[in-house]
N, C-alpha and C positions, 0 to 999 in steps of 0.2 A: 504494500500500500504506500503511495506518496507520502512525503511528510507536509507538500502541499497543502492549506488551509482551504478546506475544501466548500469554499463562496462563489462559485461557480458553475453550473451544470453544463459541463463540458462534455463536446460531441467525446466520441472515442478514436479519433482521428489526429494524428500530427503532421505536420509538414517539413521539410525539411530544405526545401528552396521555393522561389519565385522569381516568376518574369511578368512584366508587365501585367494585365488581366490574369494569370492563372497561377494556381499555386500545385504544390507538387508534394509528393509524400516520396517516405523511403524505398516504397515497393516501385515509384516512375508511375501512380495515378493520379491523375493531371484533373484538379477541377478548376471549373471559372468563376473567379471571384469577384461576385456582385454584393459583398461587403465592405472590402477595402479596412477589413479591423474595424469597421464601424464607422466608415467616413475617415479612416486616419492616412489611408495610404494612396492618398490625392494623385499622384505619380505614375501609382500601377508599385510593381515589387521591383523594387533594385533598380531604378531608373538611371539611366548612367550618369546622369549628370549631378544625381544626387550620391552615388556613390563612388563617384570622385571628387568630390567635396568633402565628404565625410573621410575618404581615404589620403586624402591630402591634410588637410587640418591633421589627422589621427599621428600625421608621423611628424608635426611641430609642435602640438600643447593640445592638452586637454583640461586642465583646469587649474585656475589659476583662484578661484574666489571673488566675490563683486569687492574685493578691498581696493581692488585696483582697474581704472581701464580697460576694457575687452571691446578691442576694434570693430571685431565683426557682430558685435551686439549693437553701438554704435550707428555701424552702416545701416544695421537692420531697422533699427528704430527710427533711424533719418527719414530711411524708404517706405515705412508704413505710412507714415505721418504725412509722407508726402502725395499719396496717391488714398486719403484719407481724411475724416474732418478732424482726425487727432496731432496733438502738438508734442503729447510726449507717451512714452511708453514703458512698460515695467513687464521685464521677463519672467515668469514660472515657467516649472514643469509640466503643466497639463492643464485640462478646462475647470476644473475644481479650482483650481489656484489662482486660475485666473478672476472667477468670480467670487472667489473669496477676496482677492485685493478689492474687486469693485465695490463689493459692500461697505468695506472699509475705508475706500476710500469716499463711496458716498458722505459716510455717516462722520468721517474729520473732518471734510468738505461745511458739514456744516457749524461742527463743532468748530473749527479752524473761527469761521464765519461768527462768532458768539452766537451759534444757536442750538447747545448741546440736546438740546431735548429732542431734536429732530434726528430721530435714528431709526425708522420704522420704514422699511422696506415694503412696497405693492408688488403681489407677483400672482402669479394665474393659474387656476387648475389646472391638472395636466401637465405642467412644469418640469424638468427636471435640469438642475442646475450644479448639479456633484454630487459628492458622495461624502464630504465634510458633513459635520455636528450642525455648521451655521448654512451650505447649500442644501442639505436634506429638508433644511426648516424652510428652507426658503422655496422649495419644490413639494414642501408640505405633503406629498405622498403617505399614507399610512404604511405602509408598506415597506417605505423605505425608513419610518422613525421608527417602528415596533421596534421597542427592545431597547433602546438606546437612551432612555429618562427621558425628561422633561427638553422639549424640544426648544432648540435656542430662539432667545425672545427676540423681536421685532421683524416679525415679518405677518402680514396682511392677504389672506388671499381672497382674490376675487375671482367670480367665473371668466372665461375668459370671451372676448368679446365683445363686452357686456359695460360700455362706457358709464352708463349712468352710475353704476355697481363701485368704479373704481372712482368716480367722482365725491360718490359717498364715502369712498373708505379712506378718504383724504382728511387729517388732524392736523391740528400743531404741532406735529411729532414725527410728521409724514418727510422723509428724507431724498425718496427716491420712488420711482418705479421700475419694476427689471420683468424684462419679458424677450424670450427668444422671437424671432422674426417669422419662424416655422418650426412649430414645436416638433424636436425629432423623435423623442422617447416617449413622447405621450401621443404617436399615433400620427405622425407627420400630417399634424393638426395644423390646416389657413387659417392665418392673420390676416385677413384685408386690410389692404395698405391703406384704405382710409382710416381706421381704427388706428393704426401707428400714426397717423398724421395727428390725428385726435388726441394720441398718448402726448405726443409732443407740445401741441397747442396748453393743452392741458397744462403738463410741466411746467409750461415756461409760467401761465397765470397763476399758479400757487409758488412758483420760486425755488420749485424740487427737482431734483435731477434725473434723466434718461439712460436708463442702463440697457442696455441689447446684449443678448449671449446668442451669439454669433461660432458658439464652439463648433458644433457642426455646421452651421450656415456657410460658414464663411472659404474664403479661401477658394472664392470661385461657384460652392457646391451647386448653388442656384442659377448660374450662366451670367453672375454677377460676381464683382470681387468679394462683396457683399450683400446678403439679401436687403439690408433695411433699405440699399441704394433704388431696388423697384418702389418704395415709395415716397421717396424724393426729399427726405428728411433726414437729418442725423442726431446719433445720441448724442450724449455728454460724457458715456462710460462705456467701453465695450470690451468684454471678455472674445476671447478668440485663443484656440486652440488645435487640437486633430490636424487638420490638411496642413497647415502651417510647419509643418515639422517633417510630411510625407511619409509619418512612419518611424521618427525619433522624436522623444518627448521634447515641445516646445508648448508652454503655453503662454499669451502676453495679455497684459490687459493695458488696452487705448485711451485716451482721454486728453481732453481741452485742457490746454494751463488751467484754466481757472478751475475747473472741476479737480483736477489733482492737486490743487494747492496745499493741502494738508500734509501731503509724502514728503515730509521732509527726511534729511538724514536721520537713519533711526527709528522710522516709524515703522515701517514694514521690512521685510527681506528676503531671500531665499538663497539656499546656499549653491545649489545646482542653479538656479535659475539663468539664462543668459551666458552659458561655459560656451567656450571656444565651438567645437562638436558641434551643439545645438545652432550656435550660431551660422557656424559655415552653411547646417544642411538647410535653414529658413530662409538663407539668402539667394541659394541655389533654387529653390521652390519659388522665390519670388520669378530668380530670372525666367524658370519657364512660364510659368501663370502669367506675368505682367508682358510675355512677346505677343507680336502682333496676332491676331486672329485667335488667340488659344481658348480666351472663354466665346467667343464664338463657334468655336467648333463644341465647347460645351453644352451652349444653348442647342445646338443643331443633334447632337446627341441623345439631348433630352430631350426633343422634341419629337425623334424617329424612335426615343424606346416608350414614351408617351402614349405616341399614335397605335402602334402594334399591341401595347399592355391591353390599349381600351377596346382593339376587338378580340384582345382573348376574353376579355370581361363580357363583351358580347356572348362568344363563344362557351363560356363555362358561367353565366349567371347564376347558377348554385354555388359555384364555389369563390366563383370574386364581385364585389359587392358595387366598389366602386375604386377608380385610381385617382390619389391623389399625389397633389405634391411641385417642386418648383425643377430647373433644370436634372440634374442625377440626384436629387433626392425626393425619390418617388416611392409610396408606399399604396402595397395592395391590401385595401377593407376587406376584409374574408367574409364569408357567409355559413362556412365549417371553420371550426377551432384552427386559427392562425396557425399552430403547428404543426398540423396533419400537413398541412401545404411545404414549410419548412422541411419537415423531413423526405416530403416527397422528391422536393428541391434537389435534398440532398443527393439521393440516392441515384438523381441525376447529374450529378456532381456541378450542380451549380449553389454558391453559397449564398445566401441569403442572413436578414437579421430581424428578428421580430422587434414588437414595438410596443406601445398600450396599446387599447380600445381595439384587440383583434388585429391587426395591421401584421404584414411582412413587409419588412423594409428591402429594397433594390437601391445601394450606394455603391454603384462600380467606382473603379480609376476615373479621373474626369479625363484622360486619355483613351476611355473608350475606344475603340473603331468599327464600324459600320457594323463586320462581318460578329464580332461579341455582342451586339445588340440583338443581332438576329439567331446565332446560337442560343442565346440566353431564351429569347421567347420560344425558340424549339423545343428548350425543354421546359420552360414552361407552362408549355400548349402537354406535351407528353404529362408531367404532374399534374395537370389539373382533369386532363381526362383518368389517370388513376384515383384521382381523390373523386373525382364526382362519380366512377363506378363503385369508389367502396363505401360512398356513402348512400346509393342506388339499393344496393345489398343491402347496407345495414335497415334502412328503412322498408325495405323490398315494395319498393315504388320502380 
């Protein structure tokens, strides 16, 4: 038996290399991976540009601590900032970390400002925002606080959608709102970008700040560098994580001078955050994402696995319900238990990622190409006629 901590319900499957769309096992069976780790491997597996960066950095420094200077953390932060509404940037390890600075930094943001009492976070059913004491409370999931005591105080939830709800849930106390652009974990649940535009107006006439978790969103997934950019608005806080790293833990969280005014020396830190390594391979990610035509080809990817999901959903109406979702992050409503489908997936060796609310999540490489969009529905179309004969039988209809 492992001595692994066993918080994970893990296929019984390992891998052993990867290229681009497909991963590979020791025995040389070759599945296609319309997971991507969950949105992290932006790139495809081992994309060369990203692992010569990472293999060049590896043989100069790998870690040196935030006590001093790190160049290529620097460039990085320059380049977010520039092709973004943020002025400055603070590295962690992953998306947890990320929105945990945001909280934090919302809530000295106002304390900074003499107005400590304002520390209470608005944030939306369905949410999930990490796996931290203070993002589990803040994604209020029962499920994810069982067990873990009294859940960390200020955070407010509201349905989501649901403007007037969040106008009400507005105090003296009221620090921030934090809301992904497309919720991924709770069922790759729309936001209509009026509703964000609403979030912001709002903000701005109470004096509270805009936080967007952007950990999956971002980094292109939506056929934008970022999703909140389809609604033509921007936050004041933004966590971003997964694609940003292609597959090495980088997490950053964005923000306006004046919103971050509180980070002074000493206030926050991380000791991995922003190492040489991480930075080479975010920069390399930038280079391909920010070339010409690239999230274009993404949009056009997610368009052609779009169109074909919605006549398999024609085609197997018992078993998919409806498709939702932005560029390559598309998720199929189920109509049979989301797993049945998953594993059906499986055993066509296409990977898949479940979701809430029923959902299987479809998050390829944003490197997709034409010919993996259309294998992928092949087996697709194959799963879903197994799953709709065996639930034909079980019901004997």
């Amino acid at each position: 038996m492992s001595a692994v901590i066993p918080t994970y319900a893990r296929a019984d499957l390992a891998f052993v290399r990867g290229e681009g769309a497909y991963l590979e096992t020791a025995e040389g069976e070759k599945y296609l991976d319309f997971g991507a780790g969950v949105a992290v491997v932006s790139l495809g597996h081992c994309h060369p540009a990203l692992v010569a960066a990472l293999t060049e950095q590896a043989g100069k420094l790998w870690h040196t601590s935030n006590l001093y200077h790190i160049p290529g953390q620097e460039r990085l932060a320059d380049r977010l900032a520039d092709v973004t509404f943020a002025d400055q940037v603070f590295f962690a390890n992953s998306g947890a970390e990320a929105m945990e600075c945001a909280i934090k930094m919302a809530r000295k943001y106002h304390a900074t400002n003499g107005n400590g009492e304002r520390y209470r976070i608005i944030t939306f059913e369905g949410a999930f925002h990490g796996r931290t004491l203070a993002t589990i409370a803040a994604g209020g999931q029962s499920k994810h606080l069982e067990g873990f005591g009294p859940a960390v105080d200020g955070f407010d939830q509201v349905p989501l959608n649901d403007l007037d709800a969040v106008r009400a849930a507005i105090t003296d106390e009221t620090a921030a709102i934090a809301i992904e652009p497309l919720l991924g974990e709770g069922g790759i649940l729309t936001v209509p970008w009026k509703f964000i535009r609403d979030l912001r107006t709002l903000a701005d006439e109470h004096g509270i700040l805009l936080i967007f978790d952007e950990v999956q969103t971002g980094i292109g997934r939506t056929g934008k560098l970022f999703a909140h950019e389809w609604s033509g608005v921007t936050p004041d806080i933004m966590g971003v994580a997964k694609g940003i790293g292609g597959g090495f833990p980088v997490g950053a969280c964005l923000a306006t001078k004046e919103a971050a005014v509180g980070l002074t020396a000493g206030t926050h830190g991380s000791t991995f955050g922003g190492n040489p390594l991480a930075m080479a391979v975010g920069n390399a990610v930038l280079d391909v994402v920010l070339a010409p035509g690239f999230l274009d080809h993404v949009s056009d990817m997610g368009t052609k696995l779009k169109q074909k999901l919605a006549g398999i959903c024609d085609t197997y109406p018992t078993v998919i319900e409806t498709i939702r979702g932005e560029g390559l992050m598309l998720g199929l409503r189920c109509k049979v238990p989301s797993q049945k489908l998953i594993d059906a997936l499986f055993e066509e060796r296409l990977l898949t990622v479940p979701a809430g609310d029923n959902v299987v999540r479809m998050l390829p490489p944003l490197t997709v190409e034409p010919e993996h969009v259309d294998l992928a529905c092949e087996r697709l179309e194959t799963a879903c006629g197994r799953v709709s004969s065996s639930a034909k039988e079980q019901t004997g209809v």
